[in-house]
C-alpha positions as CSV (number, residue, x, y, z in Angstrom):
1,X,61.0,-4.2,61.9
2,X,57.9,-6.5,62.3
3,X,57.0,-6.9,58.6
4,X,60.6,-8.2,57.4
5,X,60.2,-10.9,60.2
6,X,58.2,-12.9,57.5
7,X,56.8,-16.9,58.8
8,X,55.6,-18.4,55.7
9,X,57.0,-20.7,53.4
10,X,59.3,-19.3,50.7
11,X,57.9,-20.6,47.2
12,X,59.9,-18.7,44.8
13,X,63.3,-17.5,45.8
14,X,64.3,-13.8,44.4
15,X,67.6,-14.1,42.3
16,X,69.7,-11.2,42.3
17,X,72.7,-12.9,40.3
18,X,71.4,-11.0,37.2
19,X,71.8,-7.3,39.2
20,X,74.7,-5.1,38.5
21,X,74.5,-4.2,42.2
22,X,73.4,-6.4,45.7
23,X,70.0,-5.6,46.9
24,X,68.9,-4.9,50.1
25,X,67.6,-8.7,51.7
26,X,64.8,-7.1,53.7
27,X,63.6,-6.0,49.8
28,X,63.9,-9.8,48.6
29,X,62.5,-11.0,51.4
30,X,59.2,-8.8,51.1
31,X,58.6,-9.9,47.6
32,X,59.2,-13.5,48.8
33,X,56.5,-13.0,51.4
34,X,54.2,-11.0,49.2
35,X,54.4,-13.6,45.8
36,X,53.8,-16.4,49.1
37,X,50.6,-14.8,50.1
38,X,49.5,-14.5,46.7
39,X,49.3,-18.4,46.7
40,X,50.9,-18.3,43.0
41,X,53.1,-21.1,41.7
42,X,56.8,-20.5,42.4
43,X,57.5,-21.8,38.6
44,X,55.3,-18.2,37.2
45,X,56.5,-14.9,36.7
46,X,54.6,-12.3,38.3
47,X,53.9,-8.6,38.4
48,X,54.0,-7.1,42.3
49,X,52.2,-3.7,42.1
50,X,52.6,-1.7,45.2
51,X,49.4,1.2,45.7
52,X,48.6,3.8,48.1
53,X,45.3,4.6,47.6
54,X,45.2,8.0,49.0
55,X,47.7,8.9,46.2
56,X,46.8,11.5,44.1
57,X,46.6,15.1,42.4
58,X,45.6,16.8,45.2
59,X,46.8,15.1,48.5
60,X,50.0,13.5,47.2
61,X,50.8,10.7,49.0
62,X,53.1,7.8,48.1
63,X,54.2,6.5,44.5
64,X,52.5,3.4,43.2
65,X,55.4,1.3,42.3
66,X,55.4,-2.5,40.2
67,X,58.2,-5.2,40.2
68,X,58.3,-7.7,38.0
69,X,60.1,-11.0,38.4
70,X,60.7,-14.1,35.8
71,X,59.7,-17.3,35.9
72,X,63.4,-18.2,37.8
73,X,62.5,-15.6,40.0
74,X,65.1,-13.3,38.5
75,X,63.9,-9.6,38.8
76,X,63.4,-7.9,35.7
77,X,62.4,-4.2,36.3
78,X,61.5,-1.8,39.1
79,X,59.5,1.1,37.9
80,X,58.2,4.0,40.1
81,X,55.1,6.2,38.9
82,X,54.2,9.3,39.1
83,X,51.3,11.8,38.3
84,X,51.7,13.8,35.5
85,X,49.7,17.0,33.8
86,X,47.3,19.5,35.4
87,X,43.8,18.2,36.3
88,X,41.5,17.2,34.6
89,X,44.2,15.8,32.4
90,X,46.5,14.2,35.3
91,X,48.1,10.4,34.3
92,X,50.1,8.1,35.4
93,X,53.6,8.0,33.8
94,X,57.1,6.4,34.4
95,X,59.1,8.4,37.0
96,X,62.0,6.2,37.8
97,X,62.7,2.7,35.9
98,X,65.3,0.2,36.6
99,X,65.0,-2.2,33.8
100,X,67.7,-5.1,34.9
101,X,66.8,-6.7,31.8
102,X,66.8,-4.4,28.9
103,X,69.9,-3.0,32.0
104,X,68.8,0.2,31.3
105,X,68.2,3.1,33.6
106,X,65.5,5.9,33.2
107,X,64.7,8.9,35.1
108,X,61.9,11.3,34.0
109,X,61.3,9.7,30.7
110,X,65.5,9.8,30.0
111,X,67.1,6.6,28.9
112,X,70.9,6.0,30.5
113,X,72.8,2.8,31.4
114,X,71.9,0.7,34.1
115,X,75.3,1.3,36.3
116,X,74.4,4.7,36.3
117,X,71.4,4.4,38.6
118,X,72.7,2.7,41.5
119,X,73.2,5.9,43.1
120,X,69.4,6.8,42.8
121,X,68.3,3.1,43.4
122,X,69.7,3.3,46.8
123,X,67.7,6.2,47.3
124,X,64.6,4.7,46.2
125,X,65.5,1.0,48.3
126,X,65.4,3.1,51.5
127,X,62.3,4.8,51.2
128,X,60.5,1.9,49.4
129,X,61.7,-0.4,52.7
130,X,60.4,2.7,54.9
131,X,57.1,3.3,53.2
132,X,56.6,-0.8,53.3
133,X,57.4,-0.7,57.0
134,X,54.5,2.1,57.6
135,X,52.1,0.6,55.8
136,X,51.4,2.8,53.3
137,X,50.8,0.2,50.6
138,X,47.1,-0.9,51.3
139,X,46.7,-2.4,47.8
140,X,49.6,-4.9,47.1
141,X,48.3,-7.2,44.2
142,X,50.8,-9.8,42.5
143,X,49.1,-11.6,39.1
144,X,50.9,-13.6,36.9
145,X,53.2,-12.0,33.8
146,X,51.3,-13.1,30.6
């Protein structure tokens, strides 16, 4: 598990106090690492977007997912794309969206509760924690929420 063995100085610490369920710490301690490399403030919010660049129509690959956290470093949402439509008219939509804040859950454009995603959010914490581990996320970018 060499990229949960993190060495850098934690700036903002990831609140999960707000969640309706506990996190994974391997999860809260890649965003740590990831918003530390970014050399942002610890007092900003920011936007983690998570991009395989081989991810498309035609090859697959994996989702491009984005995490936002608050300026307490409370995490507001979780949202997994996907690609939508038939080529040339393919996008990028919403697939999966854990929105702590609005604590709503939505699956394939489908609004329901928060509590009733934990069962699919466990789902999606293992294989984002797997695909992490591989590598497979060659564009990580974290920029401030505006």
């Amino acid at each position: 598990m060499g990229f949960f063995s993190f060495k850098e100085e934690v700036k903002m610490i990831i609140r999960t106090d707000n969640l309706p369920w506990p996190i994974d710490e391997r999860l809260k301690n890649l965003l740590q690492h990831e918003i530390a490399k970014s050399g942002i403030k610890e007092d900003q919010g920011v936007t983690l977007n998570f991009r395989d660049p081989k991810y498309n129509h035609v090859n697959g690959g994996f989702h491009p997912v984005e995490i936002a956290i608050n300026t307490d470093g409370s995490i507001e949402y979780i949202t997994d794309f996907a690609l939508y439509g038939t080529p040339p008219y393919v996008e990028l939509g919403k697939e999966i969206d854990f929105d702590f804040g609005l604590k709503l859950f939505q699956y394939l454009s489908e609004e329901y509760p928060i509590q009733e995603g934990q069962d699919m959010y466990r789902l999606w914490e293992i294989n984002f924690l797997c695909y992490y581990e591989m590598g497979v996320y060659h564009q990580i970018t974290v920029t401030t929420l505006e």
